[in-house]
PyMOL Python script that loads the backbone (N, CA, C, O; Angstrom):
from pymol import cmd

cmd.read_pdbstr("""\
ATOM      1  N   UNK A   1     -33.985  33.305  35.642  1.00  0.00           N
ATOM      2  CA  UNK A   1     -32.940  32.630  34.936  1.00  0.00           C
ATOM      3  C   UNK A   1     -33.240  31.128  34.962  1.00  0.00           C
ATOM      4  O   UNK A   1     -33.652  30.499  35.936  1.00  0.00           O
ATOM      5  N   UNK A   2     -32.903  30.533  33.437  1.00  0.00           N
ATOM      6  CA  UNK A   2     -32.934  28.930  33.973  1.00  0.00           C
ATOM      7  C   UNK A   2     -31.857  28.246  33.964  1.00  0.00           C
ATOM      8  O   UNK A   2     -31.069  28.323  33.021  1.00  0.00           O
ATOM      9  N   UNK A   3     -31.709  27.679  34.729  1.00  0.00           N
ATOM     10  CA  UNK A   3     -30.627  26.922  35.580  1.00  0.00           C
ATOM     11  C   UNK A   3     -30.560  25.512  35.849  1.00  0.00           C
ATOM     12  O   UNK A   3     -31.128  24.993  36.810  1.00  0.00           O
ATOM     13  N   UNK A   4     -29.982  24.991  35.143  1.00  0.00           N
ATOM     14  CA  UNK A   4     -29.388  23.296  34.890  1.00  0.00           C
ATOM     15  C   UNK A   4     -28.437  22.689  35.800  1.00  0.00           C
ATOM     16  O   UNK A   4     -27.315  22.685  35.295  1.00  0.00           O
ATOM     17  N   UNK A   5     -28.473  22.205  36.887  1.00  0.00           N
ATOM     18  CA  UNK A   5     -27.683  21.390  37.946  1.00  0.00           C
ATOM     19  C   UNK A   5     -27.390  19.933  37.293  1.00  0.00           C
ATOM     20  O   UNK A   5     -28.254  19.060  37.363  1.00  0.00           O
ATOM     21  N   UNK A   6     -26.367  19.740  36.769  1.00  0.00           N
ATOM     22  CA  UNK A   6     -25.743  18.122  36.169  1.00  0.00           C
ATOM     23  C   UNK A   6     -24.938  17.781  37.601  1.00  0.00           C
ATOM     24  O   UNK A   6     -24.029  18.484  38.043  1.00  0.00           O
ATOM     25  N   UNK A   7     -25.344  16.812  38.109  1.00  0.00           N
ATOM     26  CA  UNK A   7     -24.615  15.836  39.211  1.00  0.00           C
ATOM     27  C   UNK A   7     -24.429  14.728  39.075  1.00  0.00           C
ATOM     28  O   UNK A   7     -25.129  14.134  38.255  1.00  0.00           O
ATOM     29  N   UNK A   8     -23.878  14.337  39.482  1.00  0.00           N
ATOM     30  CA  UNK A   8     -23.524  12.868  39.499  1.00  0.00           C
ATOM     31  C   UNK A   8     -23.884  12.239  41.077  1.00  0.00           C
ATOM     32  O   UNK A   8     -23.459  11.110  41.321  1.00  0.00           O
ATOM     33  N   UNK A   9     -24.554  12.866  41.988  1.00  0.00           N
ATOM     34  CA  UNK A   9     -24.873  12.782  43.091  1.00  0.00           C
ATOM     35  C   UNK A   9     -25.836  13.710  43.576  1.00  0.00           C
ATOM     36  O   UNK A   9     -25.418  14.831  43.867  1.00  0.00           O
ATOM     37  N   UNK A  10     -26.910  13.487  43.703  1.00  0.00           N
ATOM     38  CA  UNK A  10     -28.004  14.109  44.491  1.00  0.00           C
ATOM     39  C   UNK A  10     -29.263  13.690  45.118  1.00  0.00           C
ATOM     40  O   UNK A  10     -29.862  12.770  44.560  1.00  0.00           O
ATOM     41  N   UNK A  11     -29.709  14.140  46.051  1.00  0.00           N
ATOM     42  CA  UNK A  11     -30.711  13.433  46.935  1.00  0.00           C
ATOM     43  C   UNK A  11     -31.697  12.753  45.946  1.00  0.00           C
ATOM     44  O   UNK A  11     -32.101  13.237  44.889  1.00  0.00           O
ATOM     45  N   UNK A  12     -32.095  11.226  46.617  1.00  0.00           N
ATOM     46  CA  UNK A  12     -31.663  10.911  48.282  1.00  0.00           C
ATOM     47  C   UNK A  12     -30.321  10.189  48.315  1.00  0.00           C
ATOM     48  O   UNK A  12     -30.211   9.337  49.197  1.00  0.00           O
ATOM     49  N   UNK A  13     -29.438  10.355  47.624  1.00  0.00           N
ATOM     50  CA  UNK A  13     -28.014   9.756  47.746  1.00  0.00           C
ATOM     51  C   UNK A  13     -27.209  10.688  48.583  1.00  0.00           C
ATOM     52  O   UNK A  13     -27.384  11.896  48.419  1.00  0.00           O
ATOM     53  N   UNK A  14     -26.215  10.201  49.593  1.00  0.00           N
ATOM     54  CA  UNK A  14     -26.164  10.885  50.898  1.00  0.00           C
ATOM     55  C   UNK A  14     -24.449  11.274  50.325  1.00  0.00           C
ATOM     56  O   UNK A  14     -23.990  12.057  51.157  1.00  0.00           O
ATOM     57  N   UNK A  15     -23.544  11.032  49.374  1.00  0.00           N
ATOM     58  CA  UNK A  15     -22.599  11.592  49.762  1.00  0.00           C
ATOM     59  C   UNK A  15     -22.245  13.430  49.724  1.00  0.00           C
ATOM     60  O   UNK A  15     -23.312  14.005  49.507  1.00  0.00           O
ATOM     61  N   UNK A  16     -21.443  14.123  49.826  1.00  0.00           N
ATOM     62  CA  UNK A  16     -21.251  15.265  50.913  1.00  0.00           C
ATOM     63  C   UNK A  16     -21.776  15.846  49.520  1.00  0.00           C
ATOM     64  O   UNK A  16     -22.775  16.543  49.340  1.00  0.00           O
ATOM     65  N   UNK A  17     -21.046  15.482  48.780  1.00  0.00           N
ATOM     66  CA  UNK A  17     -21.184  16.524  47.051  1.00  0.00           C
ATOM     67  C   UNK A  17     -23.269  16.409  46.588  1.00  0.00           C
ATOM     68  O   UNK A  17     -23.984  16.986  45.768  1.00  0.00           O
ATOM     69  N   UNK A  18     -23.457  15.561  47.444  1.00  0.00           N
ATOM     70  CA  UNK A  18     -25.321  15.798  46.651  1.00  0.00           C
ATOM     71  C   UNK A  18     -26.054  15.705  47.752  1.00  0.00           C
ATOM     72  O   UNK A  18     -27.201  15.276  47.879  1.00  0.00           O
ATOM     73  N   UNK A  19     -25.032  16.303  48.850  1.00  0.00           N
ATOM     74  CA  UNK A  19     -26.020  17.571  49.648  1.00  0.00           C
ATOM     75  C   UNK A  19     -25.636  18.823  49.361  1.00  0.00           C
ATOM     76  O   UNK A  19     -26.295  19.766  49.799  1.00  0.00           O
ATOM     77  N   UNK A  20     -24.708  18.990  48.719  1.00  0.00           N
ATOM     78  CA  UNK A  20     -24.463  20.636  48.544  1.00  0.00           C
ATOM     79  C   UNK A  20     -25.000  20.469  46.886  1.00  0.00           C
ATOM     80  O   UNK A  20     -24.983  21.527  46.257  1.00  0.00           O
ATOM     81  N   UNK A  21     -25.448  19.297  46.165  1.00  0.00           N
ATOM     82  CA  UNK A  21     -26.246  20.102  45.131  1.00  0.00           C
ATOM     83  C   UNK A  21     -27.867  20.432  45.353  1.00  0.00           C
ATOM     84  O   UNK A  21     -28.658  21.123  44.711  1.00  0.00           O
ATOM     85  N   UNK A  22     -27.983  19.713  46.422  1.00  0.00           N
ATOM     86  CA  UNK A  22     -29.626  19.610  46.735  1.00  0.00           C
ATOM     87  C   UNK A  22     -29.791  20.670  47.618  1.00  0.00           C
ATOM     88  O   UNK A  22     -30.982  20.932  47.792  1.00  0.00           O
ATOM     89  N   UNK A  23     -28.782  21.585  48.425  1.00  0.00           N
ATOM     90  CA  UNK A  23     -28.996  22.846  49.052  1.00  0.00           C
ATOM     91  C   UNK A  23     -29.377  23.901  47.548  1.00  0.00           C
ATOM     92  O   UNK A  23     -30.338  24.580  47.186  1.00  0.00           O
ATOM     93  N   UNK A  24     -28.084  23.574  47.021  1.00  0.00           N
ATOM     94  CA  UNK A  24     -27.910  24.749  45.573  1.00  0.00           C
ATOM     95  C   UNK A  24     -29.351  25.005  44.750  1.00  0.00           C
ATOM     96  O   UNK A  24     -29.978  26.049  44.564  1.00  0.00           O
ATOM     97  N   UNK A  25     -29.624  23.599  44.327  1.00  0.00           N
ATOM     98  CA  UNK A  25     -31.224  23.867  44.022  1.00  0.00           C
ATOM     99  C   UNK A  25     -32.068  24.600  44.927  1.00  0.00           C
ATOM    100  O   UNK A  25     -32.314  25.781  44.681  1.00  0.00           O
ATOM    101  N   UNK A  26     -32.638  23.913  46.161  1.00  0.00           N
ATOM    102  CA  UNK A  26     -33.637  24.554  47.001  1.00  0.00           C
ATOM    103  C   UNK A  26     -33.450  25.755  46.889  1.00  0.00           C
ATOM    104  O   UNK A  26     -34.478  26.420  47.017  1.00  0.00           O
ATOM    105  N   UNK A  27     -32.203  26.514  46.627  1.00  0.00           N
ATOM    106  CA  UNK A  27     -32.056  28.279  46.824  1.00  0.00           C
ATOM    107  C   UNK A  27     -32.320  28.600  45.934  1.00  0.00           C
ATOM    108  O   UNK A  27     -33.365  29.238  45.805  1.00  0.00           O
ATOM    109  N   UNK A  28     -31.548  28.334  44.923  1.00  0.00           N
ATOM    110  CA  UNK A  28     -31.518  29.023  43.474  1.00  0.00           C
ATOM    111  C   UNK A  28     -33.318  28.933  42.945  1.00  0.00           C
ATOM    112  O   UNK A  28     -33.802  29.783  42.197  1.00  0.00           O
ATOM    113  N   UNK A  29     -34.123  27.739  43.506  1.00  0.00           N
ATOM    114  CA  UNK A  29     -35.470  27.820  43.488  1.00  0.00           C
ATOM    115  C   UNK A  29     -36.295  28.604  44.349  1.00  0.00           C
ATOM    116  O   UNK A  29     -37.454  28.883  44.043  1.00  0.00           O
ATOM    117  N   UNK A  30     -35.777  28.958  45.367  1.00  0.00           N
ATOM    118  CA  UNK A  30     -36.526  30.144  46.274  1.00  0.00           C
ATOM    119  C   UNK A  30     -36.585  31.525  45.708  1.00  0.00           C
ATOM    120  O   UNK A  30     -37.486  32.356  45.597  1.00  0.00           O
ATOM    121  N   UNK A  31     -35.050  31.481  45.318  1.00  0.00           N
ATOM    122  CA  UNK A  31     -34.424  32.903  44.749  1.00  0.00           C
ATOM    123  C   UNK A  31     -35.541  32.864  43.475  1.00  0.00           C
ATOM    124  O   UNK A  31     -35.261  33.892  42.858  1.00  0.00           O
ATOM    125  N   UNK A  32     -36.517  32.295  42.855  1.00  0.00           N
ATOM    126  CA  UNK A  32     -37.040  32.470  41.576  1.00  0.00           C
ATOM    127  C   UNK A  32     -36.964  31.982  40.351  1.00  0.00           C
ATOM    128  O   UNK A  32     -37.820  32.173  39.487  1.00  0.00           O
ATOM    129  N   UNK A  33     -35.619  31.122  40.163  1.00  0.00           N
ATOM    130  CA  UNK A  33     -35.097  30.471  39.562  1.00  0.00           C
ATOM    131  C   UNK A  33     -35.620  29.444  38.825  1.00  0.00           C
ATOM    132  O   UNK A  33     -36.198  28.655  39.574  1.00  0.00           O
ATOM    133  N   UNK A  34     -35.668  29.081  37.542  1.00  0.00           N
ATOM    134  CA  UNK A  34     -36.170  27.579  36.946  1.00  0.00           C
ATOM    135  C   UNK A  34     -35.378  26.859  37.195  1.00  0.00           C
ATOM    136  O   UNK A  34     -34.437  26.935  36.405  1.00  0.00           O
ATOM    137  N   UNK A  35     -35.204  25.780  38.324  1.00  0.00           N
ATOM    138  CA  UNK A  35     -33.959  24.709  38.071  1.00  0.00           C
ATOM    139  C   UNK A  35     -34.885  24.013  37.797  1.00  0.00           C
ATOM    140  O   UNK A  35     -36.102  24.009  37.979  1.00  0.00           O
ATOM    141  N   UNK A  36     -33.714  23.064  37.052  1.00  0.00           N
ATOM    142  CA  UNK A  36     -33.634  21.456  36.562  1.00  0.00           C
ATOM    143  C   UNK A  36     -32.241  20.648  36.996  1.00  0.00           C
ATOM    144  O   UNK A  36     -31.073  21.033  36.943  1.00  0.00           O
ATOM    145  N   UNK A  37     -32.833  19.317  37.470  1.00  0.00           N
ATOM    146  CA  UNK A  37     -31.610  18.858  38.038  1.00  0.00           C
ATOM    147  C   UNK A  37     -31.644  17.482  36.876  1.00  0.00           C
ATOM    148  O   UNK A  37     -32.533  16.816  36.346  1.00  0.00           O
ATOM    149  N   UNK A  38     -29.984  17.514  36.839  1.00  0.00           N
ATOM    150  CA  UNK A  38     -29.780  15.986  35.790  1.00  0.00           C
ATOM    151  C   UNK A  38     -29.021  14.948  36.839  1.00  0.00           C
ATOM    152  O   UNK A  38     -27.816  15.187  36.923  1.00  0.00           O
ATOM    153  N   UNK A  39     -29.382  14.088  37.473  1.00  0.00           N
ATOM    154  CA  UNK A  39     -28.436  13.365  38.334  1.00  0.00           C
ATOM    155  C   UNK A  39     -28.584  11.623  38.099  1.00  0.00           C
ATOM    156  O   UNK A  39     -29.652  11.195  37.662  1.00  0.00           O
ATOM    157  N   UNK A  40     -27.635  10.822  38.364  1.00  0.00           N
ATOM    158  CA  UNK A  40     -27.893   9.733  37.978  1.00  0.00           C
ATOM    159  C   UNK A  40     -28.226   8.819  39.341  1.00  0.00           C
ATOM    160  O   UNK A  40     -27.902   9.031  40.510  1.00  0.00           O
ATOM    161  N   UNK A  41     -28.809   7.987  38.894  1.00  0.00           N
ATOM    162  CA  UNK A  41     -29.701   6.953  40.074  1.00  0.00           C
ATOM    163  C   UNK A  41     -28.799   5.679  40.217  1.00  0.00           C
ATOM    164  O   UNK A  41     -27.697   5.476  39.709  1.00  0.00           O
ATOM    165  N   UNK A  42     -29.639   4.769  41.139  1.00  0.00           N
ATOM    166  CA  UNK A  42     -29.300   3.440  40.846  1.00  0.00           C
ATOM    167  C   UNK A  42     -27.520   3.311  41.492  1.00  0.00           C
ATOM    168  O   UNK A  42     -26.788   2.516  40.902  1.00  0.00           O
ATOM    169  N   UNK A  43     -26.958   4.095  42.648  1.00  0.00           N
ATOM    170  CA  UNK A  43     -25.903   4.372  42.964  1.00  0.00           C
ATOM    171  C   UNK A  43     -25.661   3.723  44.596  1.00  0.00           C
ATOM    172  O   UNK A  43     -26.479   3.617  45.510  1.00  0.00           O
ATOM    173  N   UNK A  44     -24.724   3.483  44.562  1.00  0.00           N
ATOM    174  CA  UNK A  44     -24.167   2.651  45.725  1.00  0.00           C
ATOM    175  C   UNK A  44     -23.735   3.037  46.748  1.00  0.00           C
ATOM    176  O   UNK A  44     -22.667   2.720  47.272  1.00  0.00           O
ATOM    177  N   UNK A  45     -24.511   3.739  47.114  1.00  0.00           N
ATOM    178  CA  UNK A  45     -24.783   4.768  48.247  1.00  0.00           C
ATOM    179  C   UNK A  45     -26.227   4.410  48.737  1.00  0.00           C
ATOM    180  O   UNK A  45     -27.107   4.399  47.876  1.00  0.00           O
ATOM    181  N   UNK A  46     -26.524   4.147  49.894  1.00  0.00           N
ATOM    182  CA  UNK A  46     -27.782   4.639  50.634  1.00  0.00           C
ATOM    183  C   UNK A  46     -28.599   5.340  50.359  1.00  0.00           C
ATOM    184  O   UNK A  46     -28.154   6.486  50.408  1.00  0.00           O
ATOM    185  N   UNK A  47     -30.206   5.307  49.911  1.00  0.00           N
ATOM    186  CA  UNK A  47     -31.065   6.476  49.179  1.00  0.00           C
ATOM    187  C   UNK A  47     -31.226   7.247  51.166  1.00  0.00           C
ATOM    188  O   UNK A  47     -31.557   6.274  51.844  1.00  0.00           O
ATOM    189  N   UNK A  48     -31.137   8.144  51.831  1.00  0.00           N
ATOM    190  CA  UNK A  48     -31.631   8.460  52.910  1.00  0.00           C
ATOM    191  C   UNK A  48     -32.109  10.085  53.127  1.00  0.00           C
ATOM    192  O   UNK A  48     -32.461  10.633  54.172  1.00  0.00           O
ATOM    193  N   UNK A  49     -32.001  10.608  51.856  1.00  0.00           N
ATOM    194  CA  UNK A  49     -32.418  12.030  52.080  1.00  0.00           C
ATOM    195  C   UNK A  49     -33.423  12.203  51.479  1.00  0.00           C
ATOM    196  O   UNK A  49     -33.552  11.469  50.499  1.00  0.00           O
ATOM    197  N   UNK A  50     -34.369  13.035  51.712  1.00  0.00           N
ATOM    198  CA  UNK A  50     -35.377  13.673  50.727  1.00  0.00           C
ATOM    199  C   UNK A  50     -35.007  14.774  50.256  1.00  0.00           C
ATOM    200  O   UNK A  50     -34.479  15.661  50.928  1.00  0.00           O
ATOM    201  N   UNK A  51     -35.310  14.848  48.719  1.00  0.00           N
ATOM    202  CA  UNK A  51     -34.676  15.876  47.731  1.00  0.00           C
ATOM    203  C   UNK A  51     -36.045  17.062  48.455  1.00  0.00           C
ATOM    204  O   UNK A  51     -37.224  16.900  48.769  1.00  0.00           O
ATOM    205  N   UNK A  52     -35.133  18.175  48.468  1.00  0.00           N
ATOM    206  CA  UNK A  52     -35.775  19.399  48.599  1.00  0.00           C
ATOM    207  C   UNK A  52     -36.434  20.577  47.559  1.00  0.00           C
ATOM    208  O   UNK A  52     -36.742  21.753  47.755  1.00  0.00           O
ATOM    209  N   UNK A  53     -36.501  19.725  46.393  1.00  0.00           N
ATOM    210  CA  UNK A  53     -37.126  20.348  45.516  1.00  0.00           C
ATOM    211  C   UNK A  53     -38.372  19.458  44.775  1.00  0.00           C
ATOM    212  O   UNK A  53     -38.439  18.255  45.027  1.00  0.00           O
ATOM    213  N   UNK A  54     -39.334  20.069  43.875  1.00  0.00           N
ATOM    214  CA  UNK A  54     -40.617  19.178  43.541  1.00  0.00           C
ATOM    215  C   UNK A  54     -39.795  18.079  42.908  1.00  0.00           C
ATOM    216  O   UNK A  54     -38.740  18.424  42.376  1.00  0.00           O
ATOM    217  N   UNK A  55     -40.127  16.830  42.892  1.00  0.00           N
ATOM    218  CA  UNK A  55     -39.373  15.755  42.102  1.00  0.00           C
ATOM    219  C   UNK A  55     -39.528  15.813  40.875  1.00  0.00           C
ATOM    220  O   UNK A  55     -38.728  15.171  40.194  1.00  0.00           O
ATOM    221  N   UNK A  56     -40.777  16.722  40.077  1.00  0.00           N
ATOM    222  CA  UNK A  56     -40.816  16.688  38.830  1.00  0.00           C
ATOM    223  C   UNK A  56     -39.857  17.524  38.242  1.00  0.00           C
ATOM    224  O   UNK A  56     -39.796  17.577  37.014  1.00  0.00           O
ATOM    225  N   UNK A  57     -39.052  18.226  38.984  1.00  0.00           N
ATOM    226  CA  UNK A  57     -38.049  18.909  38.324  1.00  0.00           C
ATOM    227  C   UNK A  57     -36.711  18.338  38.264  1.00  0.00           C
ATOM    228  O   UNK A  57     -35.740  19.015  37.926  1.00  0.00           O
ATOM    229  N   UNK A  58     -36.612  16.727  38.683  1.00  0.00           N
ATOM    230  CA  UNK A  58     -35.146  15.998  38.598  1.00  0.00           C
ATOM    231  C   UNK A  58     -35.376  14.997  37.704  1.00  0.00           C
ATOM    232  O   UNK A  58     -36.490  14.513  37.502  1.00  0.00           O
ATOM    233  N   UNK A  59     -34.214  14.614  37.075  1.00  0.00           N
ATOM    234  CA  UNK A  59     -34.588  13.870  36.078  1.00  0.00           C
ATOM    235  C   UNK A  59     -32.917  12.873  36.522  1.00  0.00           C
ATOM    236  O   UNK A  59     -31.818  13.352  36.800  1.00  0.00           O
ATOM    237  N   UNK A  60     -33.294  11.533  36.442  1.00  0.00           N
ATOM    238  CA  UNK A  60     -32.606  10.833  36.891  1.00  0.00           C
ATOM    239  C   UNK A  60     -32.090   9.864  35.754  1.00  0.00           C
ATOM    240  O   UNK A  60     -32.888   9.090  35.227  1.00  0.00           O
ATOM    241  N   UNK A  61     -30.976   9.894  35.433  1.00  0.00           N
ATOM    242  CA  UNK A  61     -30.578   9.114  34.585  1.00  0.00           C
ATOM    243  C   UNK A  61     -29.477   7.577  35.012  1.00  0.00           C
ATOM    244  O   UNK A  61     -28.689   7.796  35.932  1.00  0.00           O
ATOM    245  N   UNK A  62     -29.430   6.218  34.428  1.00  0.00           N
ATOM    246  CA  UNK A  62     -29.049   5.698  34.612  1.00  0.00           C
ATOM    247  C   UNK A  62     -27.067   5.366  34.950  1.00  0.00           C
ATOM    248  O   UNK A  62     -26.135   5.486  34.154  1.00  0.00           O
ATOM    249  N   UNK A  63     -27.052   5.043  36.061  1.00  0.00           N
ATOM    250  CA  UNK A  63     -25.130   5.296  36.108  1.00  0.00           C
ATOM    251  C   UNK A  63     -24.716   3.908  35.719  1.00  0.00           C
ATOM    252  O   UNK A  63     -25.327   2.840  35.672  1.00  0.00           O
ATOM    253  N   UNK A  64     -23.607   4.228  35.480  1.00  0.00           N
ATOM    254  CA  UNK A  64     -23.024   3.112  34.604  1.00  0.00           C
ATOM    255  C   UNK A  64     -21.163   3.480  35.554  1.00  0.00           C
ATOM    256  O   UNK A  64     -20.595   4.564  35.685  1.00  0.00           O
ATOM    257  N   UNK A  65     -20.735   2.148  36.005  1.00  0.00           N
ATOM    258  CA  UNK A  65     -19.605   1.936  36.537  1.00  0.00           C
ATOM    259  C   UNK A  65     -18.636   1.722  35.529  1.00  0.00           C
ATOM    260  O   UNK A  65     -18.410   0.533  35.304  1.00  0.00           O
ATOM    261  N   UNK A  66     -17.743   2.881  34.589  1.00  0.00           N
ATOM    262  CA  UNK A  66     -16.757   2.553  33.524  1.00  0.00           C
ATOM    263  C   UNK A  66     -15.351   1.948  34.215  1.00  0.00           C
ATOM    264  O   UNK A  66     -14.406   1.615  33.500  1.00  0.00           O
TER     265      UNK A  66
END
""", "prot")
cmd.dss("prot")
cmd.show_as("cartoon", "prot")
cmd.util.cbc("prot")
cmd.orient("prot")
């Protein structure tokens, strides 16, 4: 199955919500899965995690404070 993760938070940004999307990937990618992650960068949070999936499969888009 392919499988699209949109966050607004995910590693290496540490809050609670983009560690439970960066678990969700690693599985759903073990399990066999095509993920792709859409998450935005450049966020005011601490970068301190390493994403657990290949980085070529995240695609980081710019955040914007409305």
């Amino acid at each position: 199955m392919r499988v699209l993760i949109v966050s607004g938070y995910f590693p290496p940004f540490t809050p609670m919500s983009g560690v439970r999307a960066g678990k969700l990937a690693k599985h759903l990618l073990a399990a066999g899965h095509d993920v792709r992650v859409l998450a935005a960068r450049d966020l005011p949070f601490p970068p301190l995690l390493k994403p657990e999936i290949p980085f070529e499969k995240i695609c980081y888009a710019r955040y914007a404070d409305i």
